[in-house]
C-alpha positions as CSV (number, residue, x, y, z in Angstrom):
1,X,-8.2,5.9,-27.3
2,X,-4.6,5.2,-29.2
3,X,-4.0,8.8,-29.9
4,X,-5.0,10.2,-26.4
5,X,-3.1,7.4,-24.4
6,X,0.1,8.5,-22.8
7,X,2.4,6.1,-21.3
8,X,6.0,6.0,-20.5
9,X,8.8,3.8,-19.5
10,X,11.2,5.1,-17.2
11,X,14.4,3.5,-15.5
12,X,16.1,4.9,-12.8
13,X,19.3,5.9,-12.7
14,X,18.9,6.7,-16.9
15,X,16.2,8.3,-17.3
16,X,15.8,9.7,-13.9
17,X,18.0,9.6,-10.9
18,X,20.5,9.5,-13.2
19,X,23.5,10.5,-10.4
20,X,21.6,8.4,-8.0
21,X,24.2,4.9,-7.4
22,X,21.8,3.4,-5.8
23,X,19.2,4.0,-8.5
24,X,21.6,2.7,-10.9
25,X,22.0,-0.5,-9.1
26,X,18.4,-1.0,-8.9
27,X,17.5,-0.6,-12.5
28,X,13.8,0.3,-11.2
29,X,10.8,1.2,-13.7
30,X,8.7,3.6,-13.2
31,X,5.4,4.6,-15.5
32,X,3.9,7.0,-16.2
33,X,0.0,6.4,-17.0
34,X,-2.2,9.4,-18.5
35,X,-4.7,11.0,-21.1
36,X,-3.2,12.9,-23.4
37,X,-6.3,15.3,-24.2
38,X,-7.3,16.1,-20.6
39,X,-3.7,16.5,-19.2
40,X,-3.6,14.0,-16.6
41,X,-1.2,11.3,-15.7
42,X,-0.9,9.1,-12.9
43,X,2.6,7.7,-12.2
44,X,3.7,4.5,-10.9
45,X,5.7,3.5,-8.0
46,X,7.7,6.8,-7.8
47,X,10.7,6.4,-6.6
48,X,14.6,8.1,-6.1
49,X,13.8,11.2,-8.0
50,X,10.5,12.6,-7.5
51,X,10.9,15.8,-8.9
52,X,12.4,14.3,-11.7
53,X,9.8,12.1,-12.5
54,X,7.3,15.2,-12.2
55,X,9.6,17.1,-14.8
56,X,9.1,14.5,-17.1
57,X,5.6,14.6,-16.9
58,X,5.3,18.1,-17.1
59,X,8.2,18.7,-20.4
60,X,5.2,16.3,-22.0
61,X,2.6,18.4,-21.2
62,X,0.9,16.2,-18.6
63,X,0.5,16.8,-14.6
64,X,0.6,14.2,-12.1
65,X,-2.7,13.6,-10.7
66,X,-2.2,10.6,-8.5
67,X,0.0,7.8,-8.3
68,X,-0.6,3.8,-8.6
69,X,1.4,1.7,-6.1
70,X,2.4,-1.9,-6.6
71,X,3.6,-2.9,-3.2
72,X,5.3,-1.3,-0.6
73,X,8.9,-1.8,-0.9
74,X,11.4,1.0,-0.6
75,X,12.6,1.2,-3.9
76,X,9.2,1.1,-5.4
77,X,7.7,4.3,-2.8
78,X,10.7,5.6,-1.1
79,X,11.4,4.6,2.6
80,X,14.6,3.2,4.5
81,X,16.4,0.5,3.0
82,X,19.5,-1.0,3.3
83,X,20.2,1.5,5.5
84,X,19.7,4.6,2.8
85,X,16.5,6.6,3.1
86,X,15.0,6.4,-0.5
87,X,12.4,9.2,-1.7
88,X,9.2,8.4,-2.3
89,X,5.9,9.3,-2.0
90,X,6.4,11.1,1.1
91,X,8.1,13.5,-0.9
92,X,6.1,13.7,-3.9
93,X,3.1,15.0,-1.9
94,X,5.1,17.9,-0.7
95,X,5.3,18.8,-4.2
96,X,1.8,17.9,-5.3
97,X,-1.5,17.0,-3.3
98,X,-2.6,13.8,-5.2
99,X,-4.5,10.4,-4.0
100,X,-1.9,7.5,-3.6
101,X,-3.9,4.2,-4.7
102,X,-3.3,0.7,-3.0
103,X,-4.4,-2.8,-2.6
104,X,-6.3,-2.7,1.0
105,X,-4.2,-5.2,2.5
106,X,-1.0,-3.3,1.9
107,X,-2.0,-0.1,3.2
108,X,-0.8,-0.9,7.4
109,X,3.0,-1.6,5.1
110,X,2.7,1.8,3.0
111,X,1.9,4.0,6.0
112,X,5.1,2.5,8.1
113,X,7.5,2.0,5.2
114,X,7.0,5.9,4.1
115,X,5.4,8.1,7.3
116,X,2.0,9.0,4.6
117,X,-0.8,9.1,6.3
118,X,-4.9,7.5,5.9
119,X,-6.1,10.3,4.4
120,X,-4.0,10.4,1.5
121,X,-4.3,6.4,0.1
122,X,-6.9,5.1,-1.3
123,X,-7.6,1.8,-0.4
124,X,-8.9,-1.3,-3.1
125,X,-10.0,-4.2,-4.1
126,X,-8.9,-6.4,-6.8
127,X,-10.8,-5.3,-10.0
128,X,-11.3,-2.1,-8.7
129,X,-11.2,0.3,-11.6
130,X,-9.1,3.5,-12.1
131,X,-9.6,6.4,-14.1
132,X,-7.1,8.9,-15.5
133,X,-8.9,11.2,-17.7
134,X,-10.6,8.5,-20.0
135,X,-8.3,5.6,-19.8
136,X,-9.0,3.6,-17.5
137,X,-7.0,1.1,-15.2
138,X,-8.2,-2.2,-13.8
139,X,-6.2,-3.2,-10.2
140,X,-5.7,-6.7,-10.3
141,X,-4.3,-8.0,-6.5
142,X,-1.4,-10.4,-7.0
143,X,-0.1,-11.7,-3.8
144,X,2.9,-13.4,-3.1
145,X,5.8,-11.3,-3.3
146,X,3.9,-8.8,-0.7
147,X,0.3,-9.2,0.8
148,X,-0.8,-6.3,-1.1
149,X,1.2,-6.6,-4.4
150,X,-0.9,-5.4,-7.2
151,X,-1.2,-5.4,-10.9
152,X,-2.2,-3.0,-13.6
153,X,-4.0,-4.0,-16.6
154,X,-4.4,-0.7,-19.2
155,X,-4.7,-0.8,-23.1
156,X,-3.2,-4.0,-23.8
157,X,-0.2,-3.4,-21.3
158,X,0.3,-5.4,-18.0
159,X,2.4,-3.3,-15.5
160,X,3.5,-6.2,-13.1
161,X,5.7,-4.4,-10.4
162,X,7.8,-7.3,-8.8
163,X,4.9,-9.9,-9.1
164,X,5.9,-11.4,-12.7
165,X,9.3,-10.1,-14.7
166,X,10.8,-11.4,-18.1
167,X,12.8,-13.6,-16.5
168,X,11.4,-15.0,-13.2
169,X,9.5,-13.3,-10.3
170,X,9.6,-11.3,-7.2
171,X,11.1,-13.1,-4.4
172,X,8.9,-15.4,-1.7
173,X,11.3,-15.5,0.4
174,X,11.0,-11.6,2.1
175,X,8.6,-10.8,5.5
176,X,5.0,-11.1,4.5
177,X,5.4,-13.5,1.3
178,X,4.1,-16.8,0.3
179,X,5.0,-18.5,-2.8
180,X,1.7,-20.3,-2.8
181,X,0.0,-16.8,-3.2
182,X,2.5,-16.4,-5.5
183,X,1.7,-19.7,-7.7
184,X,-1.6,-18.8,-7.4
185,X,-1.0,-15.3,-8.4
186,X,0.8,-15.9,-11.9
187,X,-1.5,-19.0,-12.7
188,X,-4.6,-17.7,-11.6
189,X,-4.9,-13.9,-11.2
190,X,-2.9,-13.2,-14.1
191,X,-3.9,-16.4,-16.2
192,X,-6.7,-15.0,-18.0
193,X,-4.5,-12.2,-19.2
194,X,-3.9,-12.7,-22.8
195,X,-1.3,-13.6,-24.5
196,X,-1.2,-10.7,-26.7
197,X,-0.5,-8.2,-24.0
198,X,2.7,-6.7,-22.8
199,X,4.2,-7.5,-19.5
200,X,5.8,-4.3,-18.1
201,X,8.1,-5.6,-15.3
202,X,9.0,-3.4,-12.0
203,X,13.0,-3.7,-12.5
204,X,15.3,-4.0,-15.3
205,X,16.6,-7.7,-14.9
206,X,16.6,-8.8,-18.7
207,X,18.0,-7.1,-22.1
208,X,14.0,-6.5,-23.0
209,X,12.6,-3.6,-21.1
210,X,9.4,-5.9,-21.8
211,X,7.8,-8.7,-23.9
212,X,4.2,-10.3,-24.5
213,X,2.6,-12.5,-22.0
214,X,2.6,-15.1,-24.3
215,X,6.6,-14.9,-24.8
216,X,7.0,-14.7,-21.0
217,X,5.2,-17.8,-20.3
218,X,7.1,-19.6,-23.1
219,X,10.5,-18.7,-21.8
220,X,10.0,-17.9,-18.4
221,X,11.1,-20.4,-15.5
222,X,7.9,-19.7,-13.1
223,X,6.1,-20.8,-16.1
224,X,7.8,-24.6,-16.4
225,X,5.9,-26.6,-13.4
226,X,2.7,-28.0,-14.3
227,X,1.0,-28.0,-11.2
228,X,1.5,-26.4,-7.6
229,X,3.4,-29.0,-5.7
230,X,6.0,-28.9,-9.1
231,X,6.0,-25.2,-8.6
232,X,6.8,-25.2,-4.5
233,X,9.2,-28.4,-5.2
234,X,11.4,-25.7,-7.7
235,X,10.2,-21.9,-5.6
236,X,8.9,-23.4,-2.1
237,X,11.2,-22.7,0.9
């Protein structure tokens, strides 16, 4: 599959958004998931610059055929924060008609955070499987940092959204987290991830734009405690 796998690695406010402040600011990531020989390309967590993002895909050749969410926040699907409206995915599906894909128990946050409706999300579970041409994507639900935040596990590459970064993790302390989900989340869900794959964070907050699992969990903080009550003592609230 290495010669028909398309991904791409894109920060706002440099490689879209790129006159956006707050995009700048928020050093987001965004990907860009797809099959090279059939065309198709899902994106994730589109955000700022949707039309940008689709320009992208299209200068490579590839059309947007659905997009992978990890969580609800504003500044990963569009939607009123700090008091700015961000674009989202709202937006994108005035440009095109594609299936939005979520963990189950975020879906009541996506609808009110962005205005979409049921009928274009697409609910799942945790090892749910998603195809874009012949690659295919395994959701893996890591709560904690939302109710509904989810991972993507594709081709070697983990694309972590705000659950697990280079350095540290999403915060616990936000409406609807719980950093024993989130313990549970980076031990557990993500343990048997291997060492040899590449953790893709959701926002630029270290000089790698990404690293091995097995580098993250030597270097990273989250990774120090050896049991739960040491993690809650140094991340509880």
């Amino acid at each position: 599959m290495s010669d028909r796998f398309y991904f791409r690695q894109l920060l706002s406010g440099r490689d879209f958004a790129t006159s956006d402040p707050i995009a700048q600011q928020m050093v987001n990531f965004v990907y860009a998931i797809g099959d090279r020989q059939t065309g198709e390309a899902l994106l994730v967590d589109p955000a700022y610059d949707v039309n940008g993002l689709v320009d992208v895909l299209e200068a490579d050749g590839m059309t947007c055929t659905g997009v992978l969410a990890t969580h609800y926040h504003p500044d990963h699907i569009g939607g009123s924060m700090m008091g700015f409206d961000l674009e989202g995915i709202a937006a994108l599906l005035d440009r095109v008609d594609v299936p939005i894909h979520v963990q189950a128990d975020e879906a009541e946050y996506v609808k009110k955070v962005t205005g979409v409706e049921d009928g274009s999300l697409v609910s799942h579970q945790s090892g749910d499987m998603v195809s874009v041409g012949a690659v295919e994507i395994e959701l893996i639900h890591t709560p904690g940092h939302t109710p509904g935040s989810q991972c993507f596990l594709v081709d070697g590459r983990l694309v972590a959204g705000d659950t697990l970064f280079l350095d540290g993790c999403g915060r616990t302390d936000l409406p609807g987290s719980d950093p024993e989900q989130m313990y549970e989340s980076l031990t557990t869900r993500l343990g048997r991830v291997d060492d040899d794959t590449v953790l893709y964070p959701g926002h630029q907050y270290s000089a790698e734009s990404s690293a091995t699992m097995g580098v993250t969990r030597q270097r990273n903080i989250v990774y120090r405690p050896n049991s739960k009550d040491q993690w809650m003592a140094m991340f509880g609230h």
